[in-house]
VEXDREN-2710 file (C-alpha; in Angstrom, 1 decimal):
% VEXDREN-2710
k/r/px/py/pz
1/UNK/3.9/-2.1/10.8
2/UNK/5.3/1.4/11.9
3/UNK/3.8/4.8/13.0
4/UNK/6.5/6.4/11.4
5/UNK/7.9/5.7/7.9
6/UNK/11.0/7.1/6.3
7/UNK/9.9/6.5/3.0
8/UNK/9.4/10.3/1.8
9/UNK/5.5/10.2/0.5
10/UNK/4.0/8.8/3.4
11/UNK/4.5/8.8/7.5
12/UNK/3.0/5.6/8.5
13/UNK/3.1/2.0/7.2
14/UNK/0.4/-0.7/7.9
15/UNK/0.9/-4.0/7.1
16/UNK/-1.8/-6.8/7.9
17/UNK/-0.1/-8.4/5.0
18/UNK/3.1/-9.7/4.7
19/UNK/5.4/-10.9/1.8
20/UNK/4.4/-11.1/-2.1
21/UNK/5.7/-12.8/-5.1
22/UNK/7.1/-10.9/-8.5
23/UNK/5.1/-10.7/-11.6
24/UNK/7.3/-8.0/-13.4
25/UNK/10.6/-6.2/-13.8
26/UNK/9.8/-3.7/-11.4
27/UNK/10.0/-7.1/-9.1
28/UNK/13.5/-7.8/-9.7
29/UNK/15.3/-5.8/-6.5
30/UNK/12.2/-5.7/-4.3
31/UNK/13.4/-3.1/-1.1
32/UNK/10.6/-4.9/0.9
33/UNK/12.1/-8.9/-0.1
34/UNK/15.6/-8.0/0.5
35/UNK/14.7/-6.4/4.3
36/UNK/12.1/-9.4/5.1
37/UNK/14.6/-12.2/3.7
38/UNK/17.3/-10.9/6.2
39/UNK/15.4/-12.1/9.0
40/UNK/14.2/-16.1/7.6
41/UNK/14.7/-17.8/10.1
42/UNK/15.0/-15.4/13.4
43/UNK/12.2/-17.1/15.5
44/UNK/9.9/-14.6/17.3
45/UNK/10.8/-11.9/14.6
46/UNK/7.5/-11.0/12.2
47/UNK/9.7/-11.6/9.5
48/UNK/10.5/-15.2/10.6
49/UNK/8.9/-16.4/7.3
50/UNK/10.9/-14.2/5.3
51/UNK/9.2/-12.9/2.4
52/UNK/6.4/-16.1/2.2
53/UNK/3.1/-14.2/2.1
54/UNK/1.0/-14.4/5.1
55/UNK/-2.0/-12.5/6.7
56/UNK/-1.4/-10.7/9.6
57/UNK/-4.9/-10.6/11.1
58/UNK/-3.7/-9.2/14.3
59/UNK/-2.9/-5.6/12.6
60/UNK/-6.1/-4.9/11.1
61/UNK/-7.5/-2.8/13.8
62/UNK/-4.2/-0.8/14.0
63/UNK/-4.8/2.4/12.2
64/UNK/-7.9/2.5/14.6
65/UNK/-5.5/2.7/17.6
66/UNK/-3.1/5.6/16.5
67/UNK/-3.9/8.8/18.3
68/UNK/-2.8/11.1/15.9
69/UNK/-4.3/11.4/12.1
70/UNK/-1.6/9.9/9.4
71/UNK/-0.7/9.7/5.5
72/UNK/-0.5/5.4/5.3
73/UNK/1.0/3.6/2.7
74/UNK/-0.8/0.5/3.2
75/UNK/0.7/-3.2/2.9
76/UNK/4.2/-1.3/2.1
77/UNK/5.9/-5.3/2.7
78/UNK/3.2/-6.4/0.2
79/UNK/0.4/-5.9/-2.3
80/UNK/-3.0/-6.0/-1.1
81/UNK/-4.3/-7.5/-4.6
82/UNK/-2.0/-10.3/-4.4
83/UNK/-4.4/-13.1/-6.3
84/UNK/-3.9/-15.8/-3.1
85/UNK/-5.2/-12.9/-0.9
86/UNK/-9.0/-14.4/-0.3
87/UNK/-11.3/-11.1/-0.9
88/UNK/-13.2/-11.3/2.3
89/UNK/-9.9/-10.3/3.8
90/UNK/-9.0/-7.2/1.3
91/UNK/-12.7/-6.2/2.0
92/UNK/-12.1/-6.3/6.1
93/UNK/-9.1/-4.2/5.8
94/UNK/-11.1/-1.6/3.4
95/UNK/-13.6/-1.7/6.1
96/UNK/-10.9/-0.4/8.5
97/UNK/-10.0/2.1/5.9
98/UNK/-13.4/3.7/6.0
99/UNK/-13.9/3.7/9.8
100/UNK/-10.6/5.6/10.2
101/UNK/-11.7/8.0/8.1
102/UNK/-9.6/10.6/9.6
103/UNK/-6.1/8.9/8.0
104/UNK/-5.4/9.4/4.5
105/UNK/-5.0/5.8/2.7
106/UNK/-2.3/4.8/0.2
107/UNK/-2.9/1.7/-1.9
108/UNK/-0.5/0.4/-4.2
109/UNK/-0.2/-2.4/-6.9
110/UNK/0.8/-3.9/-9.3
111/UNK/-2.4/-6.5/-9.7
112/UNK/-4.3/-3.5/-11.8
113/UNK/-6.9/-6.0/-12.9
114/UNK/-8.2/-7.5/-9.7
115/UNK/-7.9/-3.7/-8.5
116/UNK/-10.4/-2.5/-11.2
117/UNK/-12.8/-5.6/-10.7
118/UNK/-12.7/-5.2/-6.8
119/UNK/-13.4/-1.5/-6.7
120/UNK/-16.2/-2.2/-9.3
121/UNK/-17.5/-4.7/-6.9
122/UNK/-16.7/-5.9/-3.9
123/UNK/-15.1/-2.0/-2.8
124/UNK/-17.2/0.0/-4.4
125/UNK/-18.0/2.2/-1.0
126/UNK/-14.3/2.4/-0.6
127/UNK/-13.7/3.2/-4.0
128/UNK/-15.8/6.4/-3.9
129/UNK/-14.4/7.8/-0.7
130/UNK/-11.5/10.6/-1.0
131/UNK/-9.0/9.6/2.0
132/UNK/-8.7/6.4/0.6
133/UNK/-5.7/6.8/-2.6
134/UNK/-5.7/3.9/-4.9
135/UNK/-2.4/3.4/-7.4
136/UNK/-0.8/1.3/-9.4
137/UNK/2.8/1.1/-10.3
138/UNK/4.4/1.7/-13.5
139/UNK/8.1/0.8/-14.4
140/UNK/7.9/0.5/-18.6
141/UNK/5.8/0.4/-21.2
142/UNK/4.8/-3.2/-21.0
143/UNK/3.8/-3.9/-18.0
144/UNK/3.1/-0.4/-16.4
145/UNK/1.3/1.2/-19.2
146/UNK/-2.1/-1.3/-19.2
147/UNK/-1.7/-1.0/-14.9
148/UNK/-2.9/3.0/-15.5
149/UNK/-5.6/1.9/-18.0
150/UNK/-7.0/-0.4/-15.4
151/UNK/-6.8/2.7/-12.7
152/UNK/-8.3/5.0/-14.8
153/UNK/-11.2/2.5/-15.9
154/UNK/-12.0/2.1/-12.1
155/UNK/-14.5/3.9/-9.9
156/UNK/-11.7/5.3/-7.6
157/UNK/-12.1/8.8/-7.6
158/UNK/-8.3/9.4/-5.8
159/UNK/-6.0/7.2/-8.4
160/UNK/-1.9/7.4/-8.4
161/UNK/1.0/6.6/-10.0
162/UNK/3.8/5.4/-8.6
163/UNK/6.5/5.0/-11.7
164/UNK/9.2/3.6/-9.4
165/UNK/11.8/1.8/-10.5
166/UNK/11.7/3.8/-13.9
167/UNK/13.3/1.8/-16.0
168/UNK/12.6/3.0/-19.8
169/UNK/10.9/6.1/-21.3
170/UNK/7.6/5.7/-21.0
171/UNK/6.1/8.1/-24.3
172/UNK/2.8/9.8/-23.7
173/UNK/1.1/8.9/-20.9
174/UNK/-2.8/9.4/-20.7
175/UNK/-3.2/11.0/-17.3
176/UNK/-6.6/12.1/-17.5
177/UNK/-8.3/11.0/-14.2
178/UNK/-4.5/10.7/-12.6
179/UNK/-4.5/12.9/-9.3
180/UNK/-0.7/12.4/-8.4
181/UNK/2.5/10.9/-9.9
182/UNK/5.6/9.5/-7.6
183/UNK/8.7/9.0/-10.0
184/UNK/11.7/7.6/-8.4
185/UNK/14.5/5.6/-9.2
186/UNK/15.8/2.0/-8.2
187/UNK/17.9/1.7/-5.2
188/UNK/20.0/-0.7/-3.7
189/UNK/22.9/-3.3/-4.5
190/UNK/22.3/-4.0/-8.7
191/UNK/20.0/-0.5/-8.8
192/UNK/19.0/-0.2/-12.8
193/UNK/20.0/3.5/-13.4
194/UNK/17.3/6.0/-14.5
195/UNK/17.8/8.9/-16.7
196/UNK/17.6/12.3/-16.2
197/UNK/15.1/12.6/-19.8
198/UNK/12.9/9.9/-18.9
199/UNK/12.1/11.8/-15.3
200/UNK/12.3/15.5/-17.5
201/UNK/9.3/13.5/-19.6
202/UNK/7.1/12.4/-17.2
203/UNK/7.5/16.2/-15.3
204/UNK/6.5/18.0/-18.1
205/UNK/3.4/15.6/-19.3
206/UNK/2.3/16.1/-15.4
207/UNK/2.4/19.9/-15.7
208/UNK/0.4/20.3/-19.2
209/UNK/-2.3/17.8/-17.3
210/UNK/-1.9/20.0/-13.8
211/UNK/-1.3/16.6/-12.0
212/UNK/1.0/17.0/-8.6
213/UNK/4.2/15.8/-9.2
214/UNK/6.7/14.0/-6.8
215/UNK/9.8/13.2/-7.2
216/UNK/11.1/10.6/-5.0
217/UNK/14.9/10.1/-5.4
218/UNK/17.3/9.2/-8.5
219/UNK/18.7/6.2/-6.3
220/UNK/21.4/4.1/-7.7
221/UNK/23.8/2.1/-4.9
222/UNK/24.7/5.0/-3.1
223/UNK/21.1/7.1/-2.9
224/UNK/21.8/10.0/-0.1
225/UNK/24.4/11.3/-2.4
226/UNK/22.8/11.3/-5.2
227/UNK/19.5/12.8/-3.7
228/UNK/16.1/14.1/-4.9
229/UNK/16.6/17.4/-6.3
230/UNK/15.5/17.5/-10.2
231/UNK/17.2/20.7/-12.1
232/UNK/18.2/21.9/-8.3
233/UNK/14.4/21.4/-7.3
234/UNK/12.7/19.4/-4.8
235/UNK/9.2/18.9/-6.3
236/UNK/6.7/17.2/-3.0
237/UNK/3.7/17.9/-3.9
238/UNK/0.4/16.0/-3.3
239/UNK/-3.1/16.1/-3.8
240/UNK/-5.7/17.8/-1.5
241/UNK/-6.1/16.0/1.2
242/UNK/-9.3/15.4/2.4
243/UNK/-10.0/13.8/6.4
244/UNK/-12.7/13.6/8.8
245/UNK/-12.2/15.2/12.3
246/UNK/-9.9/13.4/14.4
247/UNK/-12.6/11.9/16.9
248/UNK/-11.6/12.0/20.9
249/UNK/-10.8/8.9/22.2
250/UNK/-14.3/7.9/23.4
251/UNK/-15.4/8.1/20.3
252/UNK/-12.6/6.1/18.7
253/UNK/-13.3/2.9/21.2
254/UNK/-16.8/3.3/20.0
255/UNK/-15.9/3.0/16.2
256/UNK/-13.2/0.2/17.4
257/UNK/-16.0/-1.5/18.6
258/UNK/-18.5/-1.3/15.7
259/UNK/-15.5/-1.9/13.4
260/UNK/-14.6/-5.6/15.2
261/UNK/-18.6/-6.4/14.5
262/UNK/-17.9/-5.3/10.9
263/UNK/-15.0/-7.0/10.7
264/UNK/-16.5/-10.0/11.9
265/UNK/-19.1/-10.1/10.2
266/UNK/-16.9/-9.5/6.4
267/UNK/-14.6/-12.4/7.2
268/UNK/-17.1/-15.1/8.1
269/UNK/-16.9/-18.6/9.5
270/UNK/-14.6/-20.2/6.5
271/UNK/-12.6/-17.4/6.1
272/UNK/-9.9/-19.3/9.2
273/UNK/-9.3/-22.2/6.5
274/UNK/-8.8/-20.6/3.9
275/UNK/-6.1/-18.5/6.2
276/UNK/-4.6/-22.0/7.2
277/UNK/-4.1/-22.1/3.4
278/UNK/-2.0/-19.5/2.8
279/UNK/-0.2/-19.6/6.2
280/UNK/1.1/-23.3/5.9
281/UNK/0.3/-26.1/8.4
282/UNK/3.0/-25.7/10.6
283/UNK/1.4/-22.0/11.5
284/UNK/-2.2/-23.1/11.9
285/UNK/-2.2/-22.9/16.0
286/UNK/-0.2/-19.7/16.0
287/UNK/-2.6/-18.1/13.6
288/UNK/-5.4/-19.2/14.8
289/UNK/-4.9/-18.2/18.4
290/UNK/-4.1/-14.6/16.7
291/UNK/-6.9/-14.6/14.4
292/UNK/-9.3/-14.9/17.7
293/UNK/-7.2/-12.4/19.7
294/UNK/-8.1/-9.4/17.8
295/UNK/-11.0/-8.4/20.9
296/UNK/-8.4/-9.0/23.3
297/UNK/-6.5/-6.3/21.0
298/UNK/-9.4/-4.1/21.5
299/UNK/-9.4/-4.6/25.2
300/UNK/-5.9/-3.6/25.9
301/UNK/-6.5/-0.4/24.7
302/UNK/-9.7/0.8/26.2
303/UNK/-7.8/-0.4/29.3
END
């Protein structure tokens, strides 16, 4: 999606998924819904769909293409465990994720369960490598609190939180096996207010479990002014990062290369149907015609 990101715990986005559907409170003022719904309608613009989720095959090799190493939230206008996402395609864009090994990977969810099973399966490799973060969000004690038991029964060995929108007290989290915590508040027209104990909470359970602590924002309708200091702090801090050594750009086409073959080879020959499925009938050229371009991506930039 963007090179650059101003959301404050990351500096790139990727998106080779667009669009989602809710399945909790946290759902209810979706940032990412509200942006891609302003532009339903706008032909040529990739939001032209509005919010209906779609694969975006033609941004898969992306991160592969940047020439600098990043921190990427990926699929920030989506989930990538979004259960009408067919799994080959979750496994192609791990596979990017591990041949880019020199970015640092943010993964995000809220579908905890088919996160554990995939990364107990299907993404085991990706699972066990340490630039790739995997988290789940947590806005109350209903829905959130079984998302971190299905994190921390997973192989990841980098897990998050991300407990944005917080909307309740949240009691005593088990944060064994957490590596980072994100705590923000809801922003936006109809932003749910947070309170200052239920952040004070989750700060102190994060320091008696020496987990890095960041605090995003306290949002409400007017977020600037209200900020992100916490008892006249700015808490930003994030686990160790760990990347390969940026590779020159000869060595990048090569990996480019052998990733496309990968890539290929994950997706398969029924994998463009079950696309058509999700994408609609009235997309099925367009799609295609992308879904077969992504050597010509390649090509443009060796050139």
């Amino acid at each position: 999606m963007s090179e650059r990101s101003s959301i404050e715990w990351t500096e790139a986005t990727w998106n080779p998924v667009r669009g989602c559907t809710k399945i909790s409170p946290g759902c209810a003022h979706c940032y990412a819904e509200t942006f891609a719904e302003r532009f339903r309608g706008v032909k040529g613009h990739p939001y032209e769909q509005g919010f209906d989720l779609r694969l975006v095959p033609e941004k898969l090799l992306e991160p592969l293409l940047w020439t600098k190493p990043k921190m990427v939230f990926v699929n920030s206008m989506s989930d990538l465990f979004h259960e009408e996402i067919p799994g080959e395609y979750v496994r192609a864009i791990a596979t990017v994720m591990s041949e880019a090994s020199w970015h640092t990977y943010q993964v995000l969810t809220k579908r905890a369960e088919r996160l554990r099973h995939m990364l107990s399966h299907d993404l085991l490799a990706a699972a066990a490598q340490r630039h790739i973060w995997w988290g789940v969000s947590v806005e109350n004690r209903k829905h959130g609190i079984p998302r971190i038991h299905e994190l921390r029964t997973s192989p990841a060995v980098v897990r998050f939180l991300s407990i944005e929108p917080l909307l309740e007290d949240l009691g005593e989290l088990e944060l064994s096996g957490i590596d980072w915590v994100i705590v923000g508040g809801e922003s936006g027209a109809g932003a749910r207010a947070m309170r200052h104990e239920w952040v004070e909470s989750v700060l102190d359970q994060c320091r008696r479990s020496s987990v890095p602590f960041f605090f995003k924002q306290w949002g409400g309708v007017r977020k600037k002014r209200a900020g992100r200091e916490l008892n006249g702090q700015t808490f930003d801090e994030f686990p160790a990062l760990q990347r390969s050594k940026f590779p020159s750009k000869e060595v990048r086409m090569k990996i480019l290369s052998a990733t496309e073959d990968k890539i290929a080879e994950v997706l398969g020959p029924n994998v463009q149907s079950r696309l058509f499925r999700i994408q609609g009938p009235s997309n099925r050229g367009d799609r295609c015609e992308r879904f077969e371009s992504l050597t010509e991506v390649a090509e443009k930039v060796r050139s």
